[in-house]
N, CA, C and O atoms as a GROMACS GRO file, in nm:
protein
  464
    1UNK      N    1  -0.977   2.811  -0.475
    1UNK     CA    2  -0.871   2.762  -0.390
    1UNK      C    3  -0.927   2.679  -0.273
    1UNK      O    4  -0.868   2.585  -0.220
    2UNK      N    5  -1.074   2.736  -0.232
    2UNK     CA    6  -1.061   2.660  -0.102
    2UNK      C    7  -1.142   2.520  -0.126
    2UNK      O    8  -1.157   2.434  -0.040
    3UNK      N    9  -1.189   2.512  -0.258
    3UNK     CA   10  -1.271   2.409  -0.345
    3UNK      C   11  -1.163   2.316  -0.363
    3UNK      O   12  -1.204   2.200  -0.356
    4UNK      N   13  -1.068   2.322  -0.378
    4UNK     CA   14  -0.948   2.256  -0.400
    4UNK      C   15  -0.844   2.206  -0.273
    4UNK      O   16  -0.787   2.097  -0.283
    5UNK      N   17  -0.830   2.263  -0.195
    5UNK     CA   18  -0.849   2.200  -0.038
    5UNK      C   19  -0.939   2.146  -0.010
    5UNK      O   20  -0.904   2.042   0.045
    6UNK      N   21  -1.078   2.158  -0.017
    6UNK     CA   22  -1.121   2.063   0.034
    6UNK      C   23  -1.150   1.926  -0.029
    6UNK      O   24  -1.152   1.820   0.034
    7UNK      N   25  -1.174   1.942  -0.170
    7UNK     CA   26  -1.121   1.807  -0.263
    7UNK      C   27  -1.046   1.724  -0.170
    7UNK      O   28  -1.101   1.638  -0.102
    8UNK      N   29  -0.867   1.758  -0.166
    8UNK     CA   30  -0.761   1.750  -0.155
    8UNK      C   31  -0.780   1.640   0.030
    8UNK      O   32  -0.734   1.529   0.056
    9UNK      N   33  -0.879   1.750   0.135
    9UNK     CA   34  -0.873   1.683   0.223
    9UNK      C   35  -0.962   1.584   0.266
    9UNK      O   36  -0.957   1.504   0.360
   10UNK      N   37  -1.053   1.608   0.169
   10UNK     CA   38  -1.198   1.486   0.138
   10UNK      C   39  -1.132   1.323   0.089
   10UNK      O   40  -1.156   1.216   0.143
   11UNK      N   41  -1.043   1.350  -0.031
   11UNK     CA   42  -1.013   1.256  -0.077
   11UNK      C   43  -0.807   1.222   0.025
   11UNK      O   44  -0.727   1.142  -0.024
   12UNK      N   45  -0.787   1.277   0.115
   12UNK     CA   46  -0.702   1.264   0.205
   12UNK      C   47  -0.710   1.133   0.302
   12UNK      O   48  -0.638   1.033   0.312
   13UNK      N   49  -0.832   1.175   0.372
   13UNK     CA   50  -0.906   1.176   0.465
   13UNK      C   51  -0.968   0.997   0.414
   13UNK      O   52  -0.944   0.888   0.467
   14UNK      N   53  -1.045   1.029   0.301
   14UNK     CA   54  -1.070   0.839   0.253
   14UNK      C   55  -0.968   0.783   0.241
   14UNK      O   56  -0.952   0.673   0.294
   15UNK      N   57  -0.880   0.837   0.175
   15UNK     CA   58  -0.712   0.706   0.139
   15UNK      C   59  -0.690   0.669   0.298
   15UNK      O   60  -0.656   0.555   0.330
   16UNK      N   61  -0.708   0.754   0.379
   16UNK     CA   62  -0.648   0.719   0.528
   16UNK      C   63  -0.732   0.623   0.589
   16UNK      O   64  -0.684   0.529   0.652
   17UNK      N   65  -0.903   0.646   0.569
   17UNK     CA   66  -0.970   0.510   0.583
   17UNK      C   67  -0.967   0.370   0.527
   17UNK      O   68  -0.970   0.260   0.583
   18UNK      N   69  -0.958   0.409   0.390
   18UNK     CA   70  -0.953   0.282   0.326
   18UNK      C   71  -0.865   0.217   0.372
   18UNK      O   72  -0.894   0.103   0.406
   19UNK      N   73  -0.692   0.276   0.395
   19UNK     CA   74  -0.626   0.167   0.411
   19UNK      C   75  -0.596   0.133   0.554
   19UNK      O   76  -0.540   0.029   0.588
   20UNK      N   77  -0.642   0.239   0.646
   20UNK     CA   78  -0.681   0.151   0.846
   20UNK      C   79  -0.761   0.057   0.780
   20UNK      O   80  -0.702  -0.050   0.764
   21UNK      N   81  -0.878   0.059   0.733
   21UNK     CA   82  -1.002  -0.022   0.756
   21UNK      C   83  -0.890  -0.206   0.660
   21UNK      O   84  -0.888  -0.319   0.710
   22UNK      N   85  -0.821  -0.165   0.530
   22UNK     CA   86  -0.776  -0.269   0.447
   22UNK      C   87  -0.669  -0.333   0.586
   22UNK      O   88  -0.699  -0.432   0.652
   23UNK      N   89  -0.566  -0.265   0.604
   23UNK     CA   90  -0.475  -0.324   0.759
   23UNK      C   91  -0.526  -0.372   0.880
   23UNK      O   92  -0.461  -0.446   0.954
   24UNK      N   93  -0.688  -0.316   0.913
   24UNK     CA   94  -0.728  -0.374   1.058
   24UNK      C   95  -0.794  -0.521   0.978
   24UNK      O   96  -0.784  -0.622   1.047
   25UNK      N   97  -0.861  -0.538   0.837
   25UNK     CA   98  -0.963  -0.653   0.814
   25UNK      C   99  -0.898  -0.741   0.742
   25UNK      O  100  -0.938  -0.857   0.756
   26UNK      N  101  -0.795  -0.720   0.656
   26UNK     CA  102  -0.763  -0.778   0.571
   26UNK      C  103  -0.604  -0.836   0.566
   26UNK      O  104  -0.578  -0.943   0.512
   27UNK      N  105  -0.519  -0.766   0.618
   27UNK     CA  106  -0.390  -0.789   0.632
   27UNK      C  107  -0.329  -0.815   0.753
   27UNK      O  108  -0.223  -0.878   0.746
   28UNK      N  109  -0.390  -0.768   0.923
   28UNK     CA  110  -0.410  -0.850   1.037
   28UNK      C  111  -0.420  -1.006   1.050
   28UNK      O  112  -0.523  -1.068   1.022
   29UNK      N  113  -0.306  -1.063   1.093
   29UNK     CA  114  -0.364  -1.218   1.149
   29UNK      C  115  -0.489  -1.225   1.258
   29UNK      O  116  -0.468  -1.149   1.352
   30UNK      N  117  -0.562  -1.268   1.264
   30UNK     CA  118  -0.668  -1.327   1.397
   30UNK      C  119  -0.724  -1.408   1.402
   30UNK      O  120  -0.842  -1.414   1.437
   31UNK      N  121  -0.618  -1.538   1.353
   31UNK     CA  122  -0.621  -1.672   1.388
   31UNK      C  123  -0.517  -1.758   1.337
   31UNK      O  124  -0.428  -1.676   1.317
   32UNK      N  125  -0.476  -1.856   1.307
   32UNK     CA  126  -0.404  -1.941   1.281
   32UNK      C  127  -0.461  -2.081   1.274
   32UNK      O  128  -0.532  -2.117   1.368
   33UNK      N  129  -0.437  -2.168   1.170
   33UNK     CA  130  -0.544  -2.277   1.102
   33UNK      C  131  -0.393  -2.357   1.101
   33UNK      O  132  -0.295  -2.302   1.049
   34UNK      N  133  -0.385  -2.490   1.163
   34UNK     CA  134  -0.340  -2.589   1.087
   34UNK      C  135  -0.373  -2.670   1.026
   34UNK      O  136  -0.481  -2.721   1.056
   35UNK      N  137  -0.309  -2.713   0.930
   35UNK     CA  138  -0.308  -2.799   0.792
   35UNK      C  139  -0.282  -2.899   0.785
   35UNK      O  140  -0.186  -2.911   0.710
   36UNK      N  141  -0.345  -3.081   0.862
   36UNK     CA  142  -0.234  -3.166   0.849
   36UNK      C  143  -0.247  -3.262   0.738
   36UNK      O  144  -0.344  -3.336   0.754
   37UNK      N  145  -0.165  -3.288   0.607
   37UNK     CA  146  -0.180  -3.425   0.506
   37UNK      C  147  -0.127  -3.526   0.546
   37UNK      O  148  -0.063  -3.508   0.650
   38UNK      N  149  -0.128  -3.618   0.509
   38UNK     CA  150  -0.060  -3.764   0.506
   38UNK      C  151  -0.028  -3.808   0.371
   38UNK      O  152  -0.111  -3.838   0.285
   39UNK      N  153   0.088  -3.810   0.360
   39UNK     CA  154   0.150  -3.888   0.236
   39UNK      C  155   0.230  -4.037   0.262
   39UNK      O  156   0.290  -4.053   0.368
   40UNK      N  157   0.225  -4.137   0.167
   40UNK     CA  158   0.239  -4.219   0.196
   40UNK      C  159   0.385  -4.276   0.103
   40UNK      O  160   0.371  -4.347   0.004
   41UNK      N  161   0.516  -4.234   0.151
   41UNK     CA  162   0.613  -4.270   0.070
   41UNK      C  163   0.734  -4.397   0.117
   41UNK      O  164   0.819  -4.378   0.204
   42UNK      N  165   0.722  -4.493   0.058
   42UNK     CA  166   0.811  -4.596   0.057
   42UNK      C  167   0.785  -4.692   0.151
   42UNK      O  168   0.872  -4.768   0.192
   43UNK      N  169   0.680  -4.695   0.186
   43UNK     CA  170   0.585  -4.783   0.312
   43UNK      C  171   0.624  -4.695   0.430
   43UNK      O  172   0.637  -4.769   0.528
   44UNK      N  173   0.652  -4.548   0.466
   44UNK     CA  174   0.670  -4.479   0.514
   44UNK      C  175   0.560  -4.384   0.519
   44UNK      O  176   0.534  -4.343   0.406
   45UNK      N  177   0.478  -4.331   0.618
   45UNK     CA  178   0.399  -4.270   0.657
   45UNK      C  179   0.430  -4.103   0.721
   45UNK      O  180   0.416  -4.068   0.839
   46UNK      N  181   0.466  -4.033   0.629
   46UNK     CA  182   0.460  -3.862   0.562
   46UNK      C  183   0.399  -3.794   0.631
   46UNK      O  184   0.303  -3.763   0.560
   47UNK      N  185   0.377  -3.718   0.781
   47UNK     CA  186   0.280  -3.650   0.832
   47UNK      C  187   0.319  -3.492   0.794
   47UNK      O  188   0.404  -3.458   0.876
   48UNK      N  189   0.284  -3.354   0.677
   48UNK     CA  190   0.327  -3.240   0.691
   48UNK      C  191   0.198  -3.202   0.818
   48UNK      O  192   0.092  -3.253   0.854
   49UNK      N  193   0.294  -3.063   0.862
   49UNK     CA  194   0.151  -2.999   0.951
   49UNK      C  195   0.193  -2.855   0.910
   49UNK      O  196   0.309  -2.821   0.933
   50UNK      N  197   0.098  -2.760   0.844
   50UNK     CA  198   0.136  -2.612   0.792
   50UNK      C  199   0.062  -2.553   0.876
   50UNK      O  200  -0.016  -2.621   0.942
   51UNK      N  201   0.072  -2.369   0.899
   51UNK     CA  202   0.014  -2.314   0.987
   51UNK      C  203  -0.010  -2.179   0.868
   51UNK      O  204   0.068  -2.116   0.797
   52UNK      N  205  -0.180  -2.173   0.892
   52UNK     CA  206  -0.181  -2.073   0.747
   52UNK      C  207  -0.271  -1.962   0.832
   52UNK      O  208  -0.390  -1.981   0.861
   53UNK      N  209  -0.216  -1.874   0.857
   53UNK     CA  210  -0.221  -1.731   0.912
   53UNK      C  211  -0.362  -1.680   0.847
   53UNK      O  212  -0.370  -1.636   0.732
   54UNK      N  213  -0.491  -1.693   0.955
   54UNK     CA  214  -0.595  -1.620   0.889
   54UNK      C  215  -0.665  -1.506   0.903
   54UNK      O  216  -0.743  -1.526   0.997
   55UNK      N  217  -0.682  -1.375   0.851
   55UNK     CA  218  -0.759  -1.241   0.882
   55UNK      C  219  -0.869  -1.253   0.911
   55UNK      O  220  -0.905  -1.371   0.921
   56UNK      N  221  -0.958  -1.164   0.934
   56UNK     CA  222  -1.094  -1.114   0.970
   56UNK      C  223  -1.189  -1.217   0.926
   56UNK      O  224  -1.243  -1.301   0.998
   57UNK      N  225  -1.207  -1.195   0.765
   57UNK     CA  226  -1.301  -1.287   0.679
   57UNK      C  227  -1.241  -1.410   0.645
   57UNK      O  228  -1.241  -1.442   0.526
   58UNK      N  229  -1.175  -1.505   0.750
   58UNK     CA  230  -1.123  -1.647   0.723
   58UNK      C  231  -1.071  -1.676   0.621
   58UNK      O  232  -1.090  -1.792   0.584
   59UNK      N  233  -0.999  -1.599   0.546
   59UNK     CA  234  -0.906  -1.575   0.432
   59UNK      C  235  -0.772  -1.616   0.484
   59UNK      O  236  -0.741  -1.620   0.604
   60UNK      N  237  -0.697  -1.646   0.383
   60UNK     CA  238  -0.511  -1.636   0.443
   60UNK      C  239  -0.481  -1.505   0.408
   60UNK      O  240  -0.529  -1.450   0.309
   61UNK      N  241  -0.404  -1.452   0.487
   61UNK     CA  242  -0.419  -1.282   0.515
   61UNK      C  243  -0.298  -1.263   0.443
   61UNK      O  244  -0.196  -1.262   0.512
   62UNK      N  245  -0.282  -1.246   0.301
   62UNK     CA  246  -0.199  -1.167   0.230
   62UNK      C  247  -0.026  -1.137   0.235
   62UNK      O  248   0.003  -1.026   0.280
   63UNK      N  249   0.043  -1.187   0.210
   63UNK     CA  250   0.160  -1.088   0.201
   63UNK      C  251   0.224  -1.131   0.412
   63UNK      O  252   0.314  -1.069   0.468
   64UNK      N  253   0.151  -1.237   0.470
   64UNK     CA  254   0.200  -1.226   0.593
   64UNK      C  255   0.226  -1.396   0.625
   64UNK      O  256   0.154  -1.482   0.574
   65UNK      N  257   0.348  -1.430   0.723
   65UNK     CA  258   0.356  -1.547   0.747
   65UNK      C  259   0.383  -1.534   0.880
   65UNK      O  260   0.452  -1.442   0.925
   66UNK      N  261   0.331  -1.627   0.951
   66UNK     CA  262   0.390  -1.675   1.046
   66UNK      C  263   0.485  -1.750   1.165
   66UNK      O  264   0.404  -1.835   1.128
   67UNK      N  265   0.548  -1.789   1.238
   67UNK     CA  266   0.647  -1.836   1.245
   67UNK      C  267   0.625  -1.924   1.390
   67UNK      O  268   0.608  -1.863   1.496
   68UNK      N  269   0.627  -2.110   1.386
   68UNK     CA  270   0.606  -2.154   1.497
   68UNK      C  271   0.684  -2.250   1.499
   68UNK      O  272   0.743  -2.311   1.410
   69UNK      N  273   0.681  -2.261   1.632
   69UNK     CA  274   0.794  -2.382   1.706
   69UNK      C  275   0.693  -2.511   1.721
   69UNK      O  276   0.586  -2.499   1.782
   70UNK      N  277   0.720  -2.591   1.683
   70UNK     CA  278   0.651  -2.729   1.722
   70UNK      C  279   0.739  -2.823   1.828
   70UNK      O  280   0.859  -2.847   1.815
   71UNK      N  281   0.665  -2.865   1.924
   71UNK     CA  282   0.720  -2.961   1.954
   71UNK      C  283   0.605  -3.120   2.013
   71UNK      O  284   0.483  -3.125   2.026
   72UNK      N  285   0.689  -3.205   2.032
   72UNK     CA  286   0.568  -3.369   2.045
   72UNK      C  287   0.602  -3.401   2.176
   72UNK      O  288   0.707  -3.394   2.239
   73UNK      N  289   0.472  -3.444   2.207
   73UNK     CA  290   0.475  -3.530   2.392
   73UNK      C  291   0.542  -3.636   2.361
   73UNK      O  292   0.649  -3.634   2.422
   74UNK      N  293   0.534  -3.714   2.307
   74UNK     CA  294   0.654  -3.807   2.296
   74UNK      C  295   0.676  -3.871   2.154
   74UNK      O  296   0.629  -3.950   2.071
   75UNK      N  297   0.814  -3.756   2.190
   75UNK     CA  298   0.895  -3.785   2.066
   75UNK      C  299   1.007  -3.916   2.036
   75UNK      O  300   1.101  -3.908   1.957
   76UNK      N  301   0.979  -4.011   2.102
   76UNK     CA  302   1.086  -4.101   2.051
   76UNK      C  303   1.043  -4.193   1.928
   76UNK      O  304   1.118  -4.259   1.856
   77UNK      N  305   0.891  -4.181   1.920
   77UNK     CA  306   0.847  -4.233   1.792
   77UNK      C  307   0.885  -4.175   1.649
   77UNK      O  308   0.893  -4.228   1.538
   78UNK      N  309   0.910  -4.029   1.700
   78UNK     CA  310   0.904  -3.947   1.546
   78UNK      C  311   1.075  -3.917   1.496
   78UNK      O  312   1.190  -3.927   1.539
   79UNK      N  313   0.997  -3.874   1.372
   79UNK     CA  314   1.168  -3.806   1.303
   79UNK      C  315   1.123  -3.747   1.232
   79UNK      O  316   1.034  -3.768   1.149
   80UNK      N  317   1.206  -3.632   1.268
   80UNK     CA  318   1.152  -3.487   1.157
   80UNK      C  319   1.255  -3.503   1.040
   80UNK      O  320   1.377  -3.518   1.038
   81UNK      N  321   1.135  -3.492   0.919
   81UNK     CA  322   1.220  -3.476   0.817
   81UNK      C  323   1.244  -3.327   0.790
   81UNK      O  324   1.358  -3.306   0.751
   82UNK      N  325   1.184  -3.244   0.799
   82UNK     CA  326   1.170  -3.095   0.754
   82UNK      C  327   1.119  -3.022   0.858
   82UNK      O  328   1.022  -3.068   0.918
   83UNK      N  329   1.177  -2.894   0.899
   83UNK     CA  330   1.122  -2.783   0.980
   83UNK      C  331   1.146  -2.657   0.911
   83UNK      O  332   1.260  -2.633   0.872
   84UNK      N  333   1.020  -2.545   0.882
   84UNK     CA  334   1.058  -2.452   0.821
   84UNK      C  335   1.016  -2.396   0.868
   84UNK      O  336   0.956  -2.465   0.950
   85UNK      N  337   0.977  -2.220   0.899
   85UNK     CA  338   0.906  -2.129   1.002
   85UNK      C  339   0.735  -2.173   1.013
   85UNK      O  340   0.677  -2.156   1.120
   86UNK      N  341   0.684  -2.212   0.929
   86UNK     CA  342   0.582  -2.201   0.965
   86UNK      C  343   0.534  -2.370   0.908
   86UNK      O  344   0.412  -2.369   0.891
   87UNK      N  345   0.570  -2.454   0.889
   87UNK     CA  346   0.584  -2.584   0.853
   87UNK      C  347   0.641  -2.704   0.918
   87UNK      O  348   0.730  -2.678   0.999
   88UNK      N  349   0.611  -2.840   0.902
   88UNK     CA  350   0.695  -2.939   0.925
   88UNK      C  351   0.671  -3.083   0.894
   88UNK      O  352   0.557  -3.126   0.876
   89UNK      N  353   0.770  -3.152   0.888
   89UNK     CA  354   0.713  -3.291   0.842
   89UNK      C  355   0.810  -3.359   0.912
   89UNK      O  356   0.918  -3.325   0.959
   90UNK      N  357   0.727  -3.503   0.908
   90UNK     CA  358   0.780  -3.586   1.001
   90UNK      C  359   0.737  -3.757   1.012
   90UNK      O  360   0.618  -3.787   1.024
   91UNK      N  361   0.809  -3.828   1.008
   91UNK     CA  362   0.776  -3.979   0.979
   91UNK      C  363   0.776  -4.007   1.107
   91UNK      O  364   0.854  -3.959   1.189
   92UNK      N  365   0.644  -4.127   1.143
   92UNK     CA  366   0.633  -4.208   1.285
   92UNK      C  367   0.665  -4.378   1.286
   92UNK      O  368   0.614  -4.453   1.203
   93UNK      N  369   0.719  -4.406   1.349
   93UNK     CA  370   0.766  -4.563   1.369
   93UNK      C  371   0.665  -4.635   1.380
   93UNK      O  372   0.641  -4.727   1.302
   94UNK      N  373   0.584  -4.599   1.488
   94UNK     CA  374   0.446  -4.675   1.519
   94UNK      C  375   0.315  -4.607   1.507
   94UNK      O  376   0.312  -4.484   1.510
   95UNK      N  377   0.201  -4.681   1.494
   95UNK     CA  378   0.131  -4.658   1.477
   95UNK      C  379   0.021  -4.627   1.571
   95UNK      O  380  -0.092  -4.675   1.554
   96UNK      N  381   0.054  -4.538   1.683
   96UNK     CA  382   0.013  -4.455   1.797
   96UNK      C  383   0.040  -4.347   1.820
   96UNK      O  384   0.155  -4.302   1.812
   97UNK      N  385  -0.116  -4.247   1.874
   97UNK     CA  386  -0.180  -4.129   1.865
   97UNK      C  387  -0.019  -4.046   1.923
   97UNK      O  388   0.047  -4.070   2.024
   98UNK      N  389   0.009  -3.936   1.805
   98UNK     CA  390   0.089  -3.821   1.858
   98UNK      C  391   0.032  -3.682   1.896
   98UNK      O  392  -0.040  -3.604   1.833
   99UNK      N  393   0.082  -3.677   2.009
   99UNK     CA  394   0.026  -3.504   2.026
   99UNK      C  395   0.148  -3.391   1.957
   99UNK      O  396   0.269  -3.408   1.945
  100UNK      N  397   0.088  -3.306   1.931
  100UNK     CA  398   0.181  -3.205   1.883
  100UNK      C  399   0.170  -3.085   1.895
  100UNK      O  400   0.078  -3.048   1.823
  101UNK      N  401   0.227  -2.985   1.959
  101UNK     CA  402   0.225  -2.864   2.055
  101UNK      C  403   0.292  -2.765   1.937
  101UNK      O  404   0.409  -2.773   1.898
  102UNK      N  405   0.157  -2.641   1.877
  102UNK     CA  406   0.232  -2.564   1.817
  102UNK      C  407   0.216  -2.425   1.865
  102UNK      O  408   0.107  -2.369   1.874
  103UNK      N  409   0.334  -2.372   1.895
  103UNK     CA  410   0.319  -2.255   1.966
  103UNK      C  411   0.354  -2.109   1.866
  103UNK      O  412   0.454  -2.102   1.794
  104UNK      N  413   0.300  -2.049   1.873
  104UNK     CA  414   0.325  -1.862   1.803
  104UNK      C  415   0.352  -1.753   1.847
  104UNK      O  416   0.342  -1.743   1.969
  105UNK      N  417   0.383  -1.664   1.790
  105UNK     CA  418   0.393  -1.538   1.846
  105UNK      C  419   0.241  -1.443   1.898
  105UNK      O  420   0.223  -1.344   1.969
  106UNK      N  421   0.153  -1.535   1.817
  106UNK     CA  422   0.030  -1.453   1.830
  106UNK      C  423  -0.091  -1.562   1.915
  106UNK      O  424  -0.212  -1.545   1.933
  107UNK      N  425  -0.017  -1.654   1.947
  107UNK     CA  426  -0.122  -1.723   2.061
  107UNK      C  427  -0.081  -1.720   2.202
  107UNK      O  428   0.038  -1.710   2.231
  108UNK      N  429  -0.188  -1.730   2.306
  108UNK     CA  430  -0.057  -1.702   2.421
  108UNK      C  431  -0.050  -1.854   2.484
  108UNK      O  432   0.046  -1.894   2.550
  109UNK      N  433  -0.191  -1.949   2.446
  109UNK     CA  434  -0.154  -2.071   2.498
  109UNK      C  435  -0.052  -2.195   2.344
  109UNK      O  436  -0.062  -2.145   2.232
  110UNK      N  437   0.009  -2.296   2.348
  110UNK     CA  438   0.011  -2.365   2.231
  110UNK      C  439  -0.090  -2.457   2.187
  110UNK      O  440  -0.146  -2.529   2.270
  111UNK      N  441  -0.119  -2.462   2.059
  111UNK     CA  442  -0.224  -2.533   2.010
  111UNK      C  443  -0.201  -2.692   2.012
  111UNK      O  444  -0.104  -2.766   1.992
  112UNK      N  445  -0.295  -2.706   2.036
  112UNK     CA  446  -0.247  -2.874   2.083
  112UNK      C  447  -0.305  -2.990   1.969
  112UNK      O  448  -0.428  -2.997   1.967
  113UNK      N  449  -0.247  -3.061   1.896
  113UNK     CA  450  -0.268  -3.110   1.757
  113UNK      C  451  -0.285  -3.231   1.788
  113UNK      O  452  -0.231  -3.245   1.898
  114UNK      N  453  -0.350  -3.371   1.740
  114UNK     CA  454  -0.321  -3.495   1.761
  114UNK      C  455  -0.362  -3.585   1.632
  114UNK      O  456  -0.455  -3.596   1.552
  115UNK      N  457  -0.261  -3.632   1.657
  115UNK     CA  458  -0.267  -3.692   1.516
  115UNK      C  459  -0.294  -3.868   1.588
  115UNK      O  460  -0.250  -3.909   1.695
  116UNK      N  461  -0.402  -3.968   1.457
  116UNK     CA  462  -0.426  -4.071   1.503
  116UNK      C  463  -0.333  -4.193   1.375
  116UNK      O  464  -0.336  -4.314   1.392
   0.00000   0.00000   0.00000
């Protein structure tokens, strides 16, 4: 019986490590990476910018998304075609440097983007 308790609290005791240690390294955000492409549609110039949520080992951390507000120092050049929680796209008139301010729940300053 008591061979069997302690089995019981041996192998308790690891499930409870394994999965702190899998939630603090692996499924934790502790950082945030943006993504920016350029596509080029209809003599129209396509800027997406994605925000891909990264864990411990610079991985995209599993099963988790993030959610940010963007906004531009000056926006009278742009037009958003798409805003989604953690995404966005957007066509520019001219062909001068935009800044772009993306802010999170998990940064405390906003990340400051510039596109040329």
């Amino acid at each position: 019986m008591t061979n069997l308790f302690t089995y019981l609290l041996f192998f308790g005791l690891l499930s409870f490590l394994v999965a702190f240690l899998l939630f603090q390294y692996v499924f934790s955000i502790y950082e945030i990476d943006y993504v920016i492409s350029k596509q080029t549609k209809n003599n129209l110039v396509e800027y997406s910018i994605t925000a891909v949520p990264l864990n411990s080992f610079g991985k995209k951390a599993p099963f988790r998304q993030v959610s940010v507000a963007f906004s531009f120092q000056n926006d009278d050049n742009v037009r958003i075609v798409s805003n989604v929680n953690s995404s966005i796209s957007f066509n520019i008139s001219t062909e001068k440097e935009i800044v772009v301010y993306a802010r999170s729940s998990y940064s405390q300053n906003p990340s400051i983007l510039r596109i040329e």
